[in-house]
SELO-666454 format. One line per field, with one value per residue (C-alpha): residue number from 1; x, y negated, z. Coordinates in steps of 0.1 Angstrom, whole numbers, plus 5000, padded with zeros to 4 digits. Each point is the difference from the previous one (the first is absolute). Example, Ala and Ser with C-alpha at 12.3 -4.5 7.8 and 13.67 -1.06 7.14 Angstrom:
% SELO-666454
resi (1, 2) $
px (5123, 5014) $
py (5045, 4966) $
pz (5078, 4993) $
//
This chain:
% SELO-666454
resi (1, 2, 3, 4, 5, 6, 7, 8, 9, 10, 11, 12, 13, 14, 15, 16, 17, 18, 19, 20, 21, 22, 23, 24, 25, 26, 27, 28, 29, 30, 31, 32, 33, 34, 35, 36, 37, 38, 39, 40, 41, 42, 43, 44, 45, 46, 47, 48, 49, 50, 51, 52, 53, 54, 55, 56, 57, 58, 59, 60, 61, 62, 63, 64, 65, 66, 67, 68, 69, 70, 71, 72, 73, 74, 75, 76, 77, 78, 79, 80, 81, 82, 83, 84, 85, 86, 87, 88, 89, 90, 91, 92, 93, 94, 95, 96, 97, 98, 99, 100, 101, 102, 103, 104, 105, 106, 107, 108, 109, 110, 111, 112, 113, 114, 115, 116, 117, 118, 119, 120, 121, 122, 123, 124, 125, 126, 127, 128, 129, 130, 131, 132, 133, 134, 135, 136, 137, 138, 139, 140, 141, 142, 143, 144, 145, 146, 147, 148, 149, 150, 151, 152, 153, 154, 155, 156, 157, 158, 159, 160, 161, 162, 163, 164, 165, 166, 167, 168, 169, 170, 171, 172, 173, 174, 175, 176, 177, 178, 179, 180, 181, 182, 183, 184, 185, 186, 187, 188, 189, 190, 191, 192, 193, 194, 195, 196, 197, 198, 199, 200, 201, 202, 203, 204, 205, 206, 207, 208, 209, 210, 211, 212, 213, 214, 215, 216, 217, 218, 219, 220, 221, 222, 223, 224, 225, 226, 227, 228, 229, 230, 231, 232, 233, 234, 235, 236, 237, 238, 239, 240, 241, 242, 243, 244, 245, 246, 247, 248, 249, 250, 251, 252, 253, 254, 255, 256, 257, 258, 259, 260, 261, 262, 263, 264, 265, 266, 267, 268, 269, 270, 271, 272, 273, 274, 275, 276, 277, 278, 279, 280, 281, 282, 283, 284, 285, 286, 287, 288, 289, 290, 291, 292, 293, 294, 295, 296, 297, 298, 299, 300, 301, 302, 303, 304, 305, 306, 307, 308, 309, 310, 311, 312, 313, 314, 315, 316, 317, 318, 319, 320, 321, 322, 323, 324, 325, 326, 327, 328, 329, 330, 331, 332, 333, 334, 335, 336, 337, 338, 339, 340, 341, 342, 343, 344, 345, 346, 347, 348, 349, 350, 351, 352, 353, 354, 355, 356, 357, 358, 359, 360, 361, 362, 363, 364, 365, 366, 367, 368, 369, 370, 371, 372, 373, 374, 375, 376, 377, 378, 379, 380, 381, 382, 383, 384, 385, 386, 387, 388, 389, 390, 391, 392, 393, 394, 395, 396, 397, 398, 399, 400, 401, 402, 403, 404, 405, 406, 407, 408, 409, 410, 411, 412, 413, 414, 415, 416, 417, 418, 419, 420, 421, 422, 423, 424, 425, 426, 427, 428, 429, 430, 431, 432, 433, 434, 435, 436, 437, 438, 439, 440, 441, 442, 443, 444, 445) $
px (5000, 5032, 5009, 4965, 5001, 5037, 4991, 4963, 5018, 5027, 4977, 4983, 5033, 5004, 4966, 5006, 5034, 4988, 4967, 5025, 5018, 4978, 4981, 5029, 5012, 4998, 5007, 5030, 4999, 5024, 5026, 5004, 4953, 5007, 5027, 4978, 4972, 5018, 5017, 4967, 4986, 4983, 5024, 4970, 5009, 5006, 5033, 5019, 5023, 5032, 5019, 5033, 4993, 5013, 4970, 4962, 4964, 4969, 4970, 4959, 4996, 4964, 5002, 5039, 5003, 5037, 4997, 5039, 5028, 5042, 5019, 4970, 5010, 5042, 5013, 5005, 5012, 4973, 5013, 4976, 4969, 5005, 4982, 4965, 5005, 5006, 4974, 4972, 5009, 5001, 4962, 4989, 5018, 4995, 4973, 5016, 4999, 5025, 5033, 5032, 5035, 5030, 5029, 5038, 4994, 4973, 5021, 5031, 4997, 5029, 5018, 4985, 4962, 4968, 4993, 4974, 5026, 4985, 5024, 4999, 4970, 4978, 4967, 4973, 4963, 4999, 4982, 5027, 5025, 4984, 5002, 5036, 5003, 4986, 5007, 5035, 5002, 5016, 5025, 4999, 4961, 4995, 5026, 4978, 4965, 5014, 5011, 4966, 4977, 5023, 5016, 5035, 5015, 5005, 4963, 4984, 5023, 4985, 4966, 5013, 5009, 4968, 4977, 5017, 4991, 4968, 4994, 5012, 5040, 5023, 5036, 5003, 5021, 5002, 5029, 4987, 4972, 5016, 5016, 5038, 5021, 5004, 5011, 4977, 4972, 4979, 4962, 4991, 4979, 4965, 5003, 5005, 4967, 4984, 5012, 4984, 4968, 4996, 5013, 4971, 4972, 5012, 4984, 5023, 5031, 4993, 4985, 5036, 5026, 4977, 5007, 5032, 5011, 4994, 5018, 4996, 5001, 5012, 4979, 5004, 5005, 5031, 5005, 5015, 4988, 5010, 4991, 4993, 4999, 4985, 5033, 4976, 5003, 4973, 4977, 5015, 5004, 5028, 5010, 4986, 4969, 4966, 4969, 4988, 5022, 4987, 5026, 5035, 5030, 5039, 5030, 5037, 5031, 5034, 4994, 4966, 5000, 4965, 4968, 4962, 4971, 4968, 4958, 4982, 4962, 4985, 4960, 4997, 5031, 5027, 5034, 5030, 5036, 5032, 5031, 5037, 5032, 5001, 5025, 4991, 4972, 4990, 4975, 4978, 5003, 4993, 4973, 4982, 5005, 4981, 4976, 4990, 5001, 4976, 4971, 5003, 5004, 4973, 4965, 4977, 4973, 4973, 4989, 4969, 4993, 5009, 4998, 4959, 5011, 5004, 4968, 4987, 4961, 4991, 5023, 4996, 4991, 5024, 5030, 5029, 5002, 4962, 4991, 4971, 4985, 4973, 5010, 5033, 5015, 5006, 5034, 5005, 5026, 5024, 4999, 5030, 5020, 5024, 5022, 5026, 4998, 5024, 4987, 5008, 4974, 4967, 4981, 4980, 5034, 5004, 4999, 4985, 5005, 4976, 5013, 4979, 5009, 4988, 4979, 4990, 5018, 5031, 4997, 5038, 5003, 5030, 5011, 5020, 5006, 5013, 4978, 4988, 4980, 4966, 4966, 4989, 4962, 4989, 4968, 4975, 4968, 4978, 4973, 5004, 4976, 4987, 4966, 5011, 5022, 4989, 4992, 4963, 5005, 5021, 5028, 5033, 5027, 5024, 5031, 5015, 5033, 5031, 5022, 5035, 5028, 5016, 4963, 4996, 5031, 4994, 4972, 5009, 5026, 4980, 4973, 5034, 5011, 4968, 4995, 5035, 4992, 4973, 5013, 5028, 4969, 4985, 5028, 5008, 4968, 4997, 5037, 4991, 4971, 5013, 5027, 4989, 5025, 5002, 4988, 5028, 4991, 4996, 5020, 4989, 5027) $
py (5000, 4975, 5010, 4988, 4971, 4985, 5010, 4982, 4971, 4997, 4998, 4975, 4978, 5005, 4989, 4967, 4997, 5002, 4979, 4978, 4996, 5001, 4969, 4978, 5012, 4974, 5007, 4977, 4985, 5021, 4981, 5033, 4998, 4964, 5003, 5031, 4979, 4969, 5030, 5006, 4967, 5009, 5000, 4978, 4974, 4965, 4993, 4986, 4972, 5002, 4984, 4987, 5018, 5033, 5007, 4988, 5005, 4985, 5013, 4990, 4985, 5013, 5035, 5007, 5013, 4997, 4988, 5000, 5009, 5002, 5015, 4989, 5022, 4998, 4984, 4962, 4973, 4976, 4973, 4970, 5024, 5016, 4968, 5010, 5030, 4975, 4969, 5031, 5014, 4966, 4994, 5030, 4998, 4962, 4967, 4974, 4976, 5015, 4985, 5017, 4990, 5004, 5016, 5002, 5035, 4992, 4968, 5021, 5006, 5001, 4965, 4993, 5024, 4984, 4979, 4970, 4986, 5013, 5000, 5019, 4987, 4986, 5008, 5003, 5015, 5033, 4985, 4977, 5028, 5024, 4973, 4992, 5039, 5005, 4965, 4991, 5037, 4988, 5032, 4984, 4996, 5038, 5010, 4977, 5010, 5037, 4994, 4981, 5027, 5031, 4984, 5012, 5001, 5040, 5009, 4979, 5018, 5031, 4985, 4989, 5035, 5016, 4971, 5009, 5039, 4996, 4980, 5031, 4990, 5026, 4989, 4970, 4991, 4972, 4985, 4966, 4979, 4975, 5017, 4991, 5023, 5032, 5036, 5015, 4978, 5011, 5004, 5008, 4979, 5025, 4992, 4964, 5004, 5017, 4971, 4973, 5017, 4999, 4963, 4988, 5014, 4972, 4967, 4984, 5012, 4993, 4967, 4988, 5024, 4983, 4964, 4985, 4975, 4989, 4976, 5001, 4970, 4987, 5003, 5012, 5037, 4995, 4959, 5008, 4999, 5032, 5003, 5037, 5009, 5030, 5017, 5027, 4975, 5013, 4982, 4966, 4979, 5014, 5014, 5034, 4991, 5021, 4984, 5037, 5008, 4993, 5010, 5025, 5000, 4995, 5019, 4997, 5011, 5005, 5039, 5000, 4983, 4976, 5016, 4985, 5014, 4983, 5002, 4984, 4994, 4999, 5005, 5020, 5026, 4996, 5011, 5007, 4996, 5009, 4997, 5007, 5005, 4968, 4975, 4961, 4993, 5035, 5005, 4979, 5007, 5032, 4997, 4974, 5033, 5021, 4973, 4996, 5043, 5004, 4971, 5000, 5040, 5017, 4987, 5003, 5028, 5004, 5035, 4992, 4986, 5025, 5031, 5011, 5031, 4971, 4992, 5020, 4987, 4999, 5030, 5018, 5037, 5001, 4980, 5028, 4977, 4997, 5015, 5023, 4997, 4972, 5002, 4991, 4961, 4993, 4986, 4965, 4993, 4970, 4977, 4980, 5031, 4994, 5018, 4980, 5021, 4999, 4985, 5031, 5021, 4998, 5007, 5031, 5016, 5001, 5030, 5002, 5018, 5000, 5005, 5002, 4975, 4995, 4970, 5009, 5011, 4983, 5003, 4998, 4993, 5013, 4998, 5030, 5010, 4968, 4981, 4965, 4994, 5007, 4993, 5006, 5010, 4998, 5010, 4975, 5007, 4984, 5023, 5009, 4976, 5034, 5014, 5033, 5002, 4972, 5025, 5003, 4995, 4968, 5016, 4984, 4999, 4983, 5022, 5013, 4993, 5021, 5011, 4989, 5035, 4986, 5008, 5034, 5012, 4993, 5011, 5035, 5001, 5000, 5026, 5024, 4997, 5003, 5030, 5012, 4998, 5017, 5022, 5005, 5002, 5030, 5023, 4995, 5011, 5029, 5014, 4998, 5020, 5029, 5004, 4994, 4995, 5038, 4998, 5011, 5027, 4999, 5026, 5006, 5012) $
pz (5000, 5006, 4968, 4982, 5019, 4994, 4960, 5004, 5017, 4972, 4970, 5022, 5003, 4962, 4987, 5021, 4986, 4962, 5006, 5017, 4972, 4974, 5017, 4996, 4967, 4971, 4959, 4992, 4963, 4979, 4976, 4977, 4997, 4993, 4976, 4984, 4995, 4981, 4977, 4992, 4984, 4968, 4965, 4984, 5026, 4986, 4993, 5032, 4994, 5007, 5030, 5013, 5035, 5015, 5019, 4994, 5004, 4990, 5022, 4999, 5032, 5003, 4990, 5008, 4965, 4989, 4963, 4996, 5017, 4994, 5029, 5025, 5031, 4992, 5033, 4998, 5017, 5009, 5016, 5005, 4990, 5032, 5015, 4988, 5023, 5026, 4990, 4999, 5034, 5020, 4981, 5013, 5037, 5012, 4996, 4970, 5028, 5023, 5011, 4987, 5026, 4979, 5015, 4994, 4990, 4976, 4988, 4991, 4964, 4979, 4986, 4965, 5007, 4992, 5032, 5010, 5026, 5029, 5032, 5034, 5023, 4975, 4995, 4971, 4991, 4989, 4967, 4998, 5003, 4973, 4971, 5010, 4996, 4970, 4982, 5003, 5013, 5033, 5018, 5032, 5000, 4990, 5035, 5024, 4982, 5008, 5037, 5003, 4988, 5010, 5031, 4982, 4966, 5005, 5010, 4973, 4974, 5014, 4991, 4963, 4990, 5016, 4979, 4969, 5010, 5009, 4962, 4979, 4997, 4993, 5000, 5024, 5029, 5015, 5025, 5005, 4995, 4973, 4972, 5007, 4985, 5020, 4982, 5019, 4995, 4964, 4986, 4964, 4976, 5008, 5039, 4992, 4979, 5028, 5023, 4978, 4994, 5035, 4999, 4973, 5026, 5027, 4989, 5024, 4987, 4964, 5008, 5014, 4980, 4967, 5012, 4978, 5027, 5039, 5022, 5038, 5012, 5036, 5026, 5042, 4992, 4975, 4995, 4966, 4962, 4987, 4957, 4987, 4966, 4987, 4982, 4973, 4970, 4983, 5027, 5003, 4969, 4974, 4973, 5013, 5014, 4994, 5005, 5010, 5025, 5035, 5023, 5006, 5017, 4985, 5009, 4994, 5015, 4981, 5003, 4995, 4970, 4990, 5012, 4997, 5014, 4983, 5004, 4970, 4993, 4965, 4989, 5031, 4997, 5027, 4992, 5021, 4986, 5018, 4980, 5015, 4993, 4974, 4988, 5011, 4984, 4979, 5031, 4987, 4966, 5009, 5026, 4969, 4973, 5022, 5008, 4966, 4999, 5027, 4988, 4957, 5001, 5029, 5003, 5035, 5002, 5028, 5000, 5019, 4965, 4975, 5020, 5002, 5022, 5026, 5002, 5021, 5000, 4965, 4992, 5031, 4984, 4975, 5016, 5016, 5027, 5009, 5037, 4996, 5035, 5004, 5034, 4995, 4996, 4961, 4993, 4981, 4985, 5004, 4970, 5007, 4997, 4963, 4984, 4969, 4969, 4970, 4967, 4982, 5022, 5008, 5030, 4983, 4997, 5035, 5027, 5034, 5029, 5034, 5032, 5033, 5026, 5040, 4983, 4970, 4963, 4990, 4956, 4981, 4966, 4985, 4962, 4986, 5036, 5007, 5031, 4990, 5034, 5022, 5008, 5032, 5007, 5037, 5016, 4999, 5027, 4970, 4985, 4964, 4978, 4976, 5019, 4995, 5027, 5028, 5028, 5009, 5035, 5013, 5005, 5017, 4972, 5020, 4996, 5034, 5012, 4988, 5026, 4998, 4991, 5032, 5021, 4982, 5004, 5036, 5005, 4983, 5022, 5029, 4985, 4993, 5033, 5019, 4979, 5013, 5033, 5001, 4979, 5033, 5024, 4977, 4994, 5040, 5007, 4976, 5016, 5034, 4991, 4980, 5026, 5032, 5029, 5019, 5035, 5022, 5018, 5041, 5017, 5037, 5023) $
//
């Protein structure tokens, strides 16, 4: 019976050991899936320009599609770039009007950097702080933004590299929150991509990083003017400038070479550019070729439009995706959701695949086996509009609550080990009843 029960015990230990696990286990992006999918892009794709850069991408910021790509996960220095890292992480950590002390730590940035001039002791508004980041792209303001949020350089580097996880990247470390040069420090064009995808959600963030100039002026917090001027050229007035662009980030150390990460709007497509690796000045040539790629060569397509299957109350017998049930909530489809096709295909052409999700069906068009982007389809508690199947009773069509993995993984856990136990309290049972304990026998003297 000791036996049976050290053996019970064990499995016990090991099924709390794997749910253990299992509950804290997370799928990290893959660089050889990511590298598999760009191989794939379509041979009838329109001819890509070509450009002065050892590493590039050009991504739809809506759908994540990657309509070109030319060593996109190689291993780059990013230098400045690394500050959208840092500008996004302070937006999401601390209020725009919070006060940022600079100290001789955060001040000591190597002789010639990118600076604003700020010195040990003084003090300025996190708002104020993030356009003298991302403007002039100021090294000592990305060390006190990081001590700020982070409480230390070190721990908010931590955060850096998790962020860039936690947004798909698969080949970036970073060693400090401003870019200067560091052999150890390195991203890739996708990750960067990833970054600014992120970037274009913040309205805040674009807002300042799209502005071509500021000047703080003198006042009680920091009783000195202080001019910024955005350094991406193709925002400010030059040669370069694109009235389409709206915002980016510039990059440039002697190793690193000319890098430009850049998010442009036109007739309702967004495009993201990242360029690196480029002789002074090629970056934008480069970043305007595949510009001009992304809006004169792919066209924008709402599926909720063009795909009847999605409508699921005028097509609900016939669509694959249509729910049977009357008693169960219809789906409706989001009509925002867009996808960027190539002129030389049309959306007819196009494949689908339908996955089920904890909230609904997640649809993925894909061309040639190539994925062009989704369309989600969530449950809606609204009755279908065809008679035939609006219930005959009022029936509640509100959908319940999906338990979390996390809660269902616990609470098989405990089923399994209340199981086990009695289990324990069984088989003792049934032992000390087949073999009862022998009654020693009384000997009288």
């Amino acid at each position: 019976m000791k036996r049976v029960s050290v053996l019970l015990l064990t499995i016990i230990y090991t099924i709390c050991f794997v749910f253990g696990a299992s509950s804290v286990s997370v799928k990290a992006a893959d660089k050889d899936d990511v590298d598999k999918v760009i191989r794939s892009i379509p041979e009838d794709w329109p001819a890509a320009p070509s450009l002065a850069a050892r590493s590039a991408i050009l991504m739809d910021a809506d759908s994540g599609e990657i309509l070109y790509a030319k060593n996109a996960t190689e291993a780059m220095f990013p230098a400045s770039t690394t500050k959208l890292v840092t500008a996004l992480l302070t937006a999401e950590s601390c209020p725009m009007n919070d006060i940022v002390e600079f100290s001789s730590k955060a001040v000591n940035i190597p002789s010639g950097s990118s600076h604003i001039g700020m010195r040990r002791g003084e003090k300025m508004v996190l708002k104020e702080c993030l356009l003298g980041l991302l403007l002039p792209s100021a090294n000592e303001v990305a060390n006190a933004l990081a001590e700020h949020v982070s409480g230390s350089i070190g721990e908010f580097v931590v955060r850096m590299n998790e962020k860039v996880y936690q947004l798909g990247g698969v080949n970036t470390v970073f060693t400090n929150p401003n870019g200067l040069h560091d052999e150890g420090h390195h991203t890739c064009a996708y990750d960067l991509a990833l970054v600014m995808r992120e970037f274009s959600q913040n309205d805040t963030l674009v807002n300042i990083a799209s502005q071509q100039s500021y000047v703080h002026h003198a006042d009680d917090l920091l009783p000195k003017d202080i001019p910024m001027t955005n350094t991406h050229m193709m925002i400010r007035s030059s040669e370069y400038h694109n009235e389409y662009v709206v915002c980016g980030k510039t990059g440039h150390t002697a190793e690193s070479g000319y890098n430009l990460v850049t998010y442009a709007e036109k007739d309702g497509v967004h495009l993201i550019v990242v360029v690196m690796g480029c002789e002074n000045g090629s970056q934008y040539v480069a970043t305007q070729s595949l510009l001009d790629y992304g809006f004169n060569y792919f066209h924008l397509v709402l599926p909720a439009e063009l795909d009847s299957s999605l409508d699921l109350q005028s097509s609900f017998t016939s669509s694959s995706l249509a729910l049977p049930t009357p008693g169960v909530s219809l789906l409706t489809v989001d009509s925002s959701d867009s996808i960027l096709l190539p002129d030389t295909v049309t959306f007819d052409k196009l494949d689908k695949t339908v996955e089920d999700t904890d909230d609904g069906k997640l649809v993925t068009y894909t061309y040639q086996g190539y994925p062009l982007g989704t369309v989600t389809l969530s449950y809606s508690s609204a009755k279908a509009s065809n008679q035939l199947f609006v219930p005959e009773e009022d029936v509640d069509l509100t959908p319940q609550p999906v338990p979390n993995l996390s809660m269902l993984d616990g609470y098989l856990l405990l089923t399994i080990v209340g199981l086990t136990i009695v289990l324990i309290l069984v088989i003792t049972v049934m032992v000390r009843w087949n073999h009862p304990r022998k009654k020693k026998k009384t000997t009288y003297k």
